[in-house]
C-alpha positions in Angstrom: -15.9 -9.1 14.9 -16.3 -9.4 11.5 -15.8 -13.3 9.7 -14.2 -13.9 6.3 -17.2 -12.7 4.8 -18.5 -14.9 1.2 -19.5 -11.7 -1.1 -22.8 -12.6 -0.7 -23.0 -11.6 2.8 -20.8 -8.1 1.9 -22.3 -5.0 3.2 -22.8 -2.3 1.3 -23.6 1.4 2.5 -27.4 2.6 2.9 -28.9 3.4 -0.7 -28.8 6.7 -1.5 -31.0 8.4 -4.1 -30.6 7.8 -7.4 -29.3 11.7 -8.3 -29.9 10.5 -12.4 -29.7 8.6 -14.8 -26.2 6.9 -15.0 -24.1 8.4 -18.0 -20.4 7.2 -17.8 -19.5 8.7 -21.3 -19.4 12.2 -19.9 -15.5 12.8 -18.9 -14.3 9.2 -20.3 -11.3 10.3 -22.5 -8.2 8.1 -22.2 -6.0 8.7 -18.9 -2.9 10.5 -19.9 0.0 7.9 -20.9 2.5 9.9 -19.2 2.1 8.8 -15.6 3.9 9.6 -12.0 7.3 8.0 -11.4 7.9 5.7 -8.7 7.3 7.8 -5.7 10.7 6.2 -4.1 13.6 6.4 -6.4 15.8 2.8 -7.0 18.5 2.0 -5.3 19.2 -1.2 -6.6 18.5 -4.7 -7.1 20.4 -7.3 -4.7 20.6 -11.0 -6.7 21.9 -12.7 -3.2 18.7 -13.2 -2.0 17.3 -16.5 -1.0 13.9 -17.9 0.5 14.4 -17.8 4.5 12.6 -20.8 6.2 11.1 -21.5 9.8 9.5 -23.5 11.7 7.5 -21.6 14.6 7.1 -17.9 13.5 8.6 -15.3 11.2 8.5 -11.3 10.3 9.5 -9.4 7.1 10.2 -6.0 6.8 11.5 -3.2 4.7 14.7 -2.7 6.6 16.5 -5.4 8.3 16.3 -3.4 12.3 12.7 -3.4 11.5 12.7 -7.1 10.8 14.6 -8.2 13.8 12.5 -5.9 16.0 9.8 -7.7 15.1 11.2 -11.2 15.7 12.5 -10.4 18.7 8.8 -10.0 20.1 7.8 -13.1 18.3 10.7 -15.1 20.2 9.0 -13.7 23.5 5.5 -15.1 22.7 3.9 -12.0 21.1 1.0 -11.9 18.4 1.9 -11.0 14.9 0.5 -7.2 15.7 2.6 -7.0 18.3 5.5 -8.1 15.8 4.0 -5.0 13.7 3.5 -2.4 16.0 7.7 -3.2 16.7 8.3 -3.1 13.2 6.5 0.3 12.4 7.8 1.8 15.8 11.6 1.0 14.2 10.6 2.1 11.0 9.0 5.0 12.2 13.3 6.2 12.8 15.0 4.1 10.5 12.7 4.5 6.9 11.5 7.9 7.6 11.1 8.4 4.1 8.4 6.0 3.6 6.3 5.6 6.8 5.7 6.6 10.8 3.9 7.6 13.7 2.9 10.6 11.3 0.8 8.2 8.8 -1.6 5.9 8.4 -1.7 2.4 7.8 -4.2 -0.8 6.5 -3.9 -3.5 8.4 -5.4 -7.5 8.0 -5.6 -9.9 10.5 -5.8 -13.5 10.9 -6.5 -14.5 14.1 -7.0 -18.2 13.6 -10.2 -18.2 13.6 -11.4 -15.2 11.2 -9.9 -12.2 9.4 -10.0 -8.5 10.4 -9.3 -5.4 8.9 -8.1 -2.2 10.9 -8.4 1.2 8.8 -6.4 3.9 10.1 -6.2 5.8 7.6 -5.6 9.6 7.9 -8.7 11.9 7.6 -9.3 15.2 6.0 -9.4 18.0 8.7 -12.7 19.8 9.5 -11.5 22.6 7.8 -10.4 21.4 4.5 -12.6 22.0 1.2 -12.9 20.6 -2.4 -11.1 23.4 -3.5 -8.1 23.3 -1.3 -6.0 22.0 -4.1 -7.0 24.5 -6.7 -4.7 27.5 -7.6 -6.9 31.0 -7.7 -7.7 30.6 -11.3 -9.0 27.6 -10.6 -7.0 25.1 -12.2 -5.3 22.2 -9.9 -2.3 23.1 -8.4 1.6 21.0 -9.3 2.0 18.4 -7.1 5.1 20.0 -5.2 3.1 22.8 -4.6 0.3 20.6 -2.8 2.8 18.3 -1.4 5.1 20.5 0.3 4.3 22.3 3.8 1.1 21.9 6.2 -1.6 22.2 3.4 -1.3 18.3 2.3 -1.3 17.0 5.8 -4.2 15.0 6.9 -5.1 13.4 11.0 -2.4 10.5 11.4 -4.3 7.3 12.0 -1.7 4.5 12.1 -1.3 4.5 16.3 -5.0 4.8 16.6 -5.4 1.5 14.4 -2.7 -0.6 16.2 -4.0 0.3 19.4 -7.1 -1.0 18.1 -5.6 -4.0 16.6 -3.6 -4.7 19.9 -6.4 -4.1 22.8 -7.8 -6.7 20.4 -5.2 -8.8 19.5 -2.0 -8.0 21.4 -0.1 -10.8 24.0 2.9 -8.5 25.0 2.0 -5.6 27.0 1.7 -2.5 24.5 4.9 -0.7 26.5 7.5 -3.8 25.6 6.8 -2.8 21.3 8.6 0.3 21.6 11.6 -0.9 23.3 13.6 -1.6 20.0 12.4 1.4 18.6 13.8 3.4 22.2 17.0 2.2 22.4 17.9 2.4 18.3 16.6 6.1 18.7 19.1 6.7 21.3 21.9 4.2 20.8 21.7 5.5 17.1 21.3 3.6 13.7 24.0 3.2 10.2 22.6 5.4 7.2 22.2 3.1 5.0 22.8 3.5 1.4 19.1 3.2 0.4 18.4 6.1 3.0 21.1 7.9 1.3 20.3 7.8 -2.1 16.8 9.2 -1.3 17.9 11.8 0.9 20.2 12.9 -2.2 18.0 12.9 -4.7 15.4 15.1 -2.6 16.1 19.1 -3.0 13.5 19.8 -0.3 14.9 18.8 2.7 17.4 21.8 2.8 14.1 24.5 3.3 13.0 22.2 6.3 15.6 23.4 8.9 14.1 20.3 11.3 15.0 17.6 8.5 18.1 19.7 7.2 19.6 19.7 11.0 19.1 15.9 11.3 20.0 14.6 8.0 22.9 17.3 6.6 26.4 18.2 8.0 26.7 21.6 8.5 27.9 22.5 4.8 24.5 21.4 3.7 25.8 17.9 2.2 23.8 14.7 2.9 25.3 12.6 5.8 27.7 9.7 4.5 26.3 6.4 4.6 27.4 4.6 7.5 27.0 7.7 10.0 25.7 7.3 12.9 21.8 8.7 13.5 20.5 9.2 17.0 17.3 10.9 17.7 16.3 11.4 21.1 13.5 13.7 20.3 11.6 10.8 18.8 13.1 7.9 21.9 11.2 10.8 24.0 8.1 10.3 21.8 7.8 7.0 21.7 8.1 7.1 25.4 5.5 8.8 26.1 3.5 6.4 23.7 5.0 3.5 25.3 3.4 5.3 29.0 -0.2 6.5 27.7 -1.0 4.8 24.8 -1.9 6.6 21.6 -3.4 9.6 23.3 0.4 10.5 24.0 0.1 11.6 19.9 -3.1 13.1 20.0 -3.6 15.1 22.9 -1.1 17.1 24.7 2.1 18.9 23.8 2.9 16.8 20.8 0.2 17.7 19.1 0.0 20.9 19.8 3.5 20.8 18.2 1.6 19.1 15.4 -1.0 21.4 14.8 1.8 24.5 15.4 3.5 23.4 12.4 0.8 22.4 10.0 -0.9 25.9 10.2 2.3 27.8 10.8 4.0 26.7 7.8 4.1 29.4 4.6 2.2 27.0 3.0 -0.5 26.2 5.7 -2.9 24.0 6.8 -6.2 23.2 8.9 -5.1 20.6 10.8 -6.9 21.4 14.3 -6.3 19.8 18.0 -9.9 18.9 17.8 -9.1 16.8 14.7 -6.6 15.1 16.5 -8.4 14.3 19.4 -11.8 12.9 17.3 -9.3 11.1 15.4 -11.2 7.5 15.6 -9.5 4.1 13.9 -12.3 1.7 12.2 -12.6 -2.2 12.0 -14.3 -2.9 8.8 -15.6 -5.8 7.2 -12.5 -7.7 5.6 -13.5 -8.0 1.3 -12.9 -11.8 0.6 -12.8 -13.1 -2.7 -12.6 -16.5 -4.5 -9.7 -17.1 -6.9 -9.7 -20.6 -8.3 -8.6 -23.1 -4.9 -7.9 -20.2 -3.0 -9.8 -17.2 -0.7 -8.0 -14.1 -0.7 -8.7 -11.4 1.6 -7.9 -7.6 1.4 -9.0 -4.3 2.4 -12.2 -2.8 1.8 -12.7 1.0 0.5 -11.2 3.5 1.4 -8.5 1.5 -0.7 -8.5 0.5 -3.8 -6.3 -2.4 -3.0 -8.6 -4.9 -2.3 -11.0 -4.2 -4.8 -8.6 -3.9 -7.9 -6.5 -7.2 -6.9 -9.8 -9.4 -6.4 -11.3 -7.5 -10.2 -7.7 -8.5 -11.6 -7.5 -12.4 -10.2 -11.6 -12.6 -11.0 -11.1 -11.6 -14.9 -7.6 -13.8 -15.0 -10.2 -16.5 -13.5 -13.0 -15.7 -16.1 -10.8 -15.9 -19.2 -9.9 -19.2 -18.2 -13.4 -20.3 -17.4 -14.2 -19.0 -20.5 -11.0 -20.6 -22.5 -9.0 -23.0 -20.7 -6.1 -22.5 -23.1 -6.1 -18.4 -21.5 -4.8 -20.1 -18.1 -1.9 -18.8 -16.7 -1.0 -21.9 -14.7 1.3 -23.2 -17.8 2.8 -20.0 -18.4 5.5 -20.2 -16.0 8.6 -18.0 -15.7 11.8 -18.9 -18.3 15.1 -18.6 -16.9 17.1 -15.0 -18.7 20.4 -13.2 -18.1 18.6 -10.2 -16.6 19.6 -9.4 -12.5 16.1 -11.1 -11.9 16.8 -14.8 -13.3 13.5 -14.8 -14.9 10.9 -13.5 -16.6 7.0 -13.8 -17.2 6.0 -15.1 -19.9 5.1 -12.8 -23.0 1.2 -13.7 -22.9 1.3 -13.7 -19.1 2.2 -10.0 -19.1 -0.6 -9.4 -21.5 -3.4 -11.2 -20.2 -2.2 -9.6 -16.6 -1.6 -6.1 -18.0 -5.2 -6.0 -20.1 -7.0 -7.5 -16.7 -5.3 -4.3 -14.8 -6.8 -2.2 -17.4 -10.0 -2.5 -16.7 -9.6 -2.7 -13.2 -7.6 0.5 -12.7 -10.6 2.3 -14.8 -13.0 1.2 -12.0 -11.3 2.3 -9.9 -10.7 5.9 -11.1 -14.4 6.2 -11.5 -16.0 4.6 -8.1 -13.5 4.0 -5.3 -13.3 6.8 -2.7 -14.3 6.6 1.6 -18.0 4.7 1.6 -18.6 6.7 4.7 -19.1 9.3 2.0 -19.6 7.3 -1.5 -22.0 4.9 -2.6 -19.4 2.7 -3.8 -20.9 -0.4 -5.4 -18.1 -2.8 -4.3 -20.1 -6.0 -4.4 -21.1 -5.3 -7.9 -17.3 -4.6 -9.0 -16.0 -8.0 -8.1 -19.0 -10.3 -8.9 -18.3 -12.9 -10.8 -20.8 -12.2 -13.7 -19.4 -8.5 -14.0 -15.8 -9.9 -14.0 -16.9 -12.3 -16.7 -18.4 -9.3 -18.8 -15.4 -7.4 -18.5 -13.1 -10.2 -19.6 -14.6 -10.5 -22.5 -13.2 -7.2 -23.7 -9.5 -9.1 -23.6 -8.0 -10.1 -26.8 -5.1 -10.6 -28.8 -4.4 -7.5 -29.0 -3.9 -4.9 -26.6 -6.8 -2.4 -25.8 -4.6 0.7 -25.1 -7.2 2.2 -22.8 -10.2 1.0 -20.8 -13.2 2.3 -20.5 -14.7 2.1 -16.6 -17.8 -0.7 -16.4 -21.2 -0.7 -15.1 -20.9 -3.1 -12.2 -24.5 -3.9 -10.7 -25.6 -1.8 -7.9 -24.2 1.5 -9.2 -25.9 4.3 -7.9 -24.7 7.7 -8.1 -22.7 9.0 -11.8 -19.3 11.1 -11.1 -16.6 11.9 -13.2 -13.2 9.3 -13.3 -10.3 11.0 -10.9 -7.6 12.2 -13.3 -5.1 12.9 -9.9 -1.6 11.9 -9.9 -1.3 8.7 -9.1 1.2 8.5 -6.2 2.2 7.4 -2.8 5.0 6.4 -0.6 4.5 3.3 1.7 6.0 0.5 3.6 4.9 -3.2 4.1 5.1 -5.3 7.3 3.9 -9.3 7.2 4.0 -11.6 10.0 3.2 -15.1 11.2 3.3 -16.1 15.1 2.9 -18.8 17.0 -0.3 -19.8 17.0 -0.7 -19.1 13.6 -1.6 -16.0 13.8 -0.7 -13.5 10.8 -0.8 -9.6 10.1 -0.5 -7.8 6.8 0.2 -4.3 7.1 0.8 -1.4 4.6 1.8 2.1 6.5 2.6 5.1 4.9 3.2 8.9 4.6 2.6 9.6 1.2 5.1 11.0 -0.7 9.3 10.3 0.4 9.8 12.0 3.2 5.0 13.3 3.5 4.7 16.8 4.0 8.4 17.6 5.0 7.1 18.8 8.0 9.4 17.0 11.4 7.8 17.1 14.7 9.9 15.9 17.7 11.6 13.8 15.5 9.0 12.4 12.9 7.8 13.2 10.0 4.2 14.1 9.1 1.9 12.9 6.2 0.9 14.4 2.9 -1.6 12.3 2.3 -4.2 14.9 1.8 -3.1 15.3 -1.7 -4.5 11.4 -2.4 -7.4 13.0 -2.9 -8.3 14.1 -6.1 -6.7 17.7 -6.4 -10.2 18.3 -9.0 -13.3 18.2 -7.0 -15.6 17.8 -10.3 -15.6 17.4 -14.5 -18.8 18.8 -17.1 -20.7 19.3 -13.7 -20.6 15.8 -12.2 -18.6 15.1 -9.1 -15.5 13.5 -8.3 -16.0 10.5 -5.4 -12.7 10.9 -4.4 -12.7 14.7 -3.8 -12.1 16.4 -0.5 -14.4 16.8 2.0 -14.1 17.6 5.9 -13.2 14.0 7.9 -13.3 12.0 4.9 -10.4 9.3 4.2 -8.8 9.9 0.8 -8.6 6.9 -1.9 -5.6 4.4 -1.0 -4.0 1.6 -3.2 -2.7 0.1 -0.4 -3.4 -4.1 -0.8 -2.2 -5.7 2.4 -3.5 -9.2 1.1 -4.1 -12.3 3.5 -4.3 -15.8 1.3 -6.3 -19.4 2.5 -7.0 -22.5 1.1 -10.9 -22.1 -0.2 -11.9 -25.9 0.8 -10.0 -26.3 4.3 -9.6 -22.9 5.4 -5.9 -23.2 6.2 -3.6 -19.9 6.5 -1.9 -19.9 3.2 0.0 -16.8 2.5 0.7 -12.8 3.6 2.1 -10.7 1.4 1.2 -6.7 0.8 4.2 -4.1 -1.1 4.2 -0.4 -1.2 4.7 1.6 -4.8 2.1 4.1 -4.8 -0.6 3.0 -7.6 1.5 0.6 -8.1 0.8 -1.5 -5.5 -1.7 -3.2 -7.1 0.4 -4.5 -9.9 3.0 -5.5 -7.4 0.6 -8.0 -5.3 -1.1 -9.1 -8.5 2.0 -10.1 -9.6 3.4 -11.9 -6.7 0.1 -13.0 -5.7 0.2 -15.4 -9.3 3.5 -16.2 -9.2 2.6 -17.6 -5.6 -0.3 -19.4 -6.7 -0.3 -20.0 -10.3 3.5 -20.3 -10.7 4.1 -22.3 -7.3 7.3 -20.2 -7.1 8.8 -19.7 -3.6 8.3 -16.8 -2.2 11.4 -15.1 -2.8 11.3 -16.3 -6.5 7.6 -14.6 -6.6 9.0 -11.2 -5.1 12.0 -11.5 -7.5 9.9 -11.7 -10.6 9.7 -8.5 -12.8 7.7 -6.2 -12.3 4.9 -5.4 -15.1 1.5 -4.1 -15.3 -0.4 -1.5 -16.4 -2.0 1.2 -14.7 -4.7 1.7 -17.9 -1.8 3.8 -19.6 0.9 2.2 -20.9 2.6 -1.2 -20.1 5.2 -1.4 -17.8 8.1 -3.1 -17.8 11.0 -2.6 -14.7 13.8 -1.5 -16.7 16.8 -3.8 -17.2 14.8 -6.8 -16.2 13.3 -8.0 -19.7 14.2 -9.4 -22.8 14.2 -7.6 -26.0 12.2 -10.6 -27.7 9.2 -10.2 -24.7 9.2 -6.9 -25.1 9.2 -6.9 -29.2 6.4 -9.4 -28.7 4.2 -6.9 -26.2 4.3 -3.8 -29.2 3.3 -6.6 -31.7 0.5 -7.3 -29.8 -0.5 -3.2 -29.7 1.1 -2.4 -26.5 2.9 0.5 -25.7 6.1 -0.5 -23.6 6.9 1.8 -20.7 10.4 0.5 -19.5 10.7 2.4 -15.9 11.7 2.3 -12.5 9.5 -0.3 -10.6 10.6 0.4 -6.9 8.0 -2.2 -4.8 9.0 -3.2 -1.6 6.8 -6.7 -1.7 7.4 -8.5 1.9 5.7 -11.9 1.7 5.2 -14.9 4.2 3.6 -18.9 3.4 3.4 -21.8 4.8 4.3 -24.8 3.4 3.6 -28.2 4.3 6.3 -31.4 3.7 5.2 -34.9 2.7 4.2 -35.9 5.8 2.1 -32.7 6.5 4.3 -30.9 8.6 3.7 -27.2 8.0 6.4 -24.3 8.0 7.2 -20.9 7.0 9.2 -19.5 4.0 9.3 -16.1 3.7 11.1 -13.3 1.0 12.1 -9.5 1.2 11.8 -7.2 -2.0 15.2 -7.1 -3.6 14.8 -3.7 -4.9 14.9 -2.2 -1.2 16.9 -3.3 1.9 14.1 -5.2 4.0 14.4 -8.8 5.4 12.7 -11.6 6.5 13.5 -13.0 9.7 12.0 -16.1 11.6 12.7 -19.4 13.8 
């Protein structure tokens, strides 16, 4: 429905009223440097990995059963959504700590002829308020205390979304996609060692008897990796799916379950059957920027995704413009001892890191759902803005950014100071016919709301919302409000050649806020770099989320990181945990075209093709 859209021809919501006269000082003081952990912990960094190559059609996913799900309805002529709707269906058992049936999910779409985006993210229930992450003096509650129980749990949207994306899209009748998923769920699956180490590291799950029954022996110790896992309760689910189509989840016994357990809990929520049931998915116009040769095309609001990679890749673009000696072209990866192989090059991580600055200060003061919010999202990536805003960039490091005034703004609030968190999977695929699907699906936090219903976990993605509704008397856009979609940094990313139009790349990663870093990052190395793309996944990961710089621990070298604090930088060396899953295709000397295609090495996905 909707073309790959020049940002002239964007849409923007109706104008609202000018409520007064913009002041962005108000509420502007310098984010805290202290910022969320990765919301999955590590569990390692495998250095075997190599570039896997086809020649028809390939998948990628965060577990290897995911992966080969997907394939397998590839190698029986389906589209790559119906390679997704496999993958998330398997992940749904087999990485319950990072996505499901319980979620919601971003998806873009290449059809072969124009992209499409498929929103289905969840929604906040009718009953929900501004206030519903306030304690009674009101002052926000602690993350845990939001997190845990029905209050944080928001409508699922993911099935609602690949339906849509399927009745749409699909080759392979809807019923085949949940075959894999059926027979692991009652055959069984290994505990891996990444599922493991997350279930060990996560004190919770013994006060959810549903998650404690399934995951712990009977002495209340995690299972060993390597046991075997069935769970008919969710083969029974995705049955039921598989026979009626989403409406199995939203009407009916399973969500009464739902709703049963959301406002039963001691910590309760206001999840109704009605908000199930008025649940709706929504196509929305794909945002498509330029970035030197290339189009790249992300979501739209409610993430932040799209927005903040296409503000990171336009400033890179405009200092270069501006200076051609700022390029990042000839600052390619050197070769180090690290795990990794390589790292960026000093200046690349602080051109990169200052251009994510500014563009995670944007995004704090004006991304939120623009079924609700004015958000002025042609004005934050034009070119002119972008141009402004790189200006700001020099030698040494700015510390803090201050948000912009992008053209079109509208309405004043108050930046978000929420946690910055999030727990997500990644699915990319190419068919065929050259069709390709990038999908990010999540549940929030490892393991959502700890809530399990008939074998799956629900979301907590309610507490993406900013947990304080307004600052000095200005609102918050991202604050709660009844049936709105909270903020998202999820940046499934679809990449083309700008002259010819050619399918060039799909890549997406979760990480939380992080996200954004991680496709920025792989997103140069794939284009500026020409690195493969298991070399591109590889790559350290850096950034900055407008705190301070970050560096994945173990990965660089003193003398880059000596070299960042002597250009003002605070160095953050942490955890990293993306989960980057990334497909291109390549064409030989003669013009033959193929796939390549990498898995993050920091989790246990795979890419799989023919």
């Amino acid at each position: 429905m909707f073309p790959a859209l020049p940002l002239s021809r964007l849409r923007l919501p109706a104008l609202m009223l000018i409520i007064s006269a913009l002041t962005l000082t108000a509420c502007n003081a310098p984010p805290s440097s202290t910022l969320p952990l990765a919301p999955e912990a590590a569990s390692g960094y495998r250095t075997d990995l190599q570039t896997r190559h086809a020649s028809k059609h390939m998948a990628a996913a965060a577990n290897p059963l995911a992966a080969e799900a997907g394939r397998e309805m590839l190698r029986q002529g389906g589209s790559a959504i119906d390679a997704a709707i496999a993958m998330q269906a398997v992940l749904t058992l087999v990485e319950p700590q990072s996505s499901g049936i319980g979620g919601g999910a971003m998806i873009v779409l290449w059809d072969g002829k124009q992209v499409r985006t498929y929103d289905g993210r969840e929604t906040a229930p009718a009953g929900a308020t501004e206030k519903l992450f306030l304690r009674a003096d009101g002052q926000p509650m602690s993350f845990p205390q939001a997190q845990i129980g029905g209050r944080s749990v928001g409508t699922p949207g993911v099935l609602r979304a690949l339906e849509m994306a399927h009745k749409q899209h699909g080759r392979l009748p809807w019923a085949k996609l949940f075959e894999p998923a059926i027979k692991l769920s009652e055959q069984g699956f290994a505990i891996s060692a990444r599922l493991h180490s997350l279930l060990e590291s996560d004190p919770i799950i013994r006060q959810s008897p549903d998650m404690a029954k399934y995951f712990l022996n009977a002495d209340g110790s995690v299972k060993t990796v390597g046991t075997r896992l069935q769970n008919p309760a969710l083969a029974a689910v995705l049955k039921r799916i598989a026979n009626e189509g989403a409406d199995a989840l939203y009407k009916g016994p399973i969500a009464e379950e739902i709703v049963a357990k959301v406002q039963g809990h001691a910590n309760p929520g206001s999840l109704s059957l009605n908000d199930l049931q008025r649940y709706q998915a929504k196509e929305r116009a794909p945002l498509c920027t330029d970035y030197k040769r290339w189009q790249v095309c992300g979501m739209p609001p409610p993430s932040s995704g799209g927005i903040a990679v296409a503000q990171i890749l336009g400033t890179l673009q405009a200092l270069e413009t501006h200076d051609p000696r700022l390029s990042l072209t000839p600052l390619k990866p050197v070769k180090t001892d690290k795990p990794a192989g390589i790292e960026p090059a000093p200046e690349a991580v602080h051109l990169i890191a200052e251009a994510e600055r500014l563009a995670y200060a944007d995004r704090a003061q004006y991304v939120a759902d623009t079924d609700f919010v004015p958000v002025p999202v042609k004005g934050l990536v034009d070119p002119g803005y972008l141009a402004s805003r790189a200006s700001l960039i020099g030698e040494r490091s700015m510390g803090s950014a201050k948000p912009g005034t992008p053209p079109g703004v509208q309405v004043a609030y108050a930046p978000d100071r929420s946690p910055l968190r999030i727990s997500t999977s990644q699915v990319v695929a190419v068919d065929d016919l050259g069709g390709a699907v990038s999908m990010t699906t999540t549940i929030e936090a490892a393991f959502g709301s700890h809530l399990m219903v008939q074998g799956f976990l629900l979301n907590n993605q309610m507490t993406d919302f900013s947990f304080i509704p307004e600052e000095n008397g200005q609102k918050v856009a991202n604050r709660v409000e009844p049936g709105k979609r909270p903020r998202s940094s999820m940046a499934p990313t679809l990449i083309f050649d700008r002259h010819s139009g050619e399918f060039v790349a799909t890549v997406g990663s979760p990480g939380g806020s992080q996200i954004i870093e991680y496709v920025a990052k792989t997103t140069v190395g794939l284009l500026d770099w020409s690195l493969d793309p298991q070399s591109a996944i590889s790559l350290p990961n850096f950034g900055s989320r407008n705190g301070p710089t970050e560096l994945e621990q173990g990965q660089f070298s003193p003398a880059l990181i000596q070299t960042l604090k002597d250009k003002g930088h605070a160095v953050n060396e942490i955890d990293m945990t993306s989960g980057t899953q990334a497909i291109v295709r390549v064409k030989d000397a003669q013009g033959k075209a193929s796939l390549e295609g990498g898995a993050d090495p920091r989790r246990e996905g795979e890419a799989l093709g023919d």
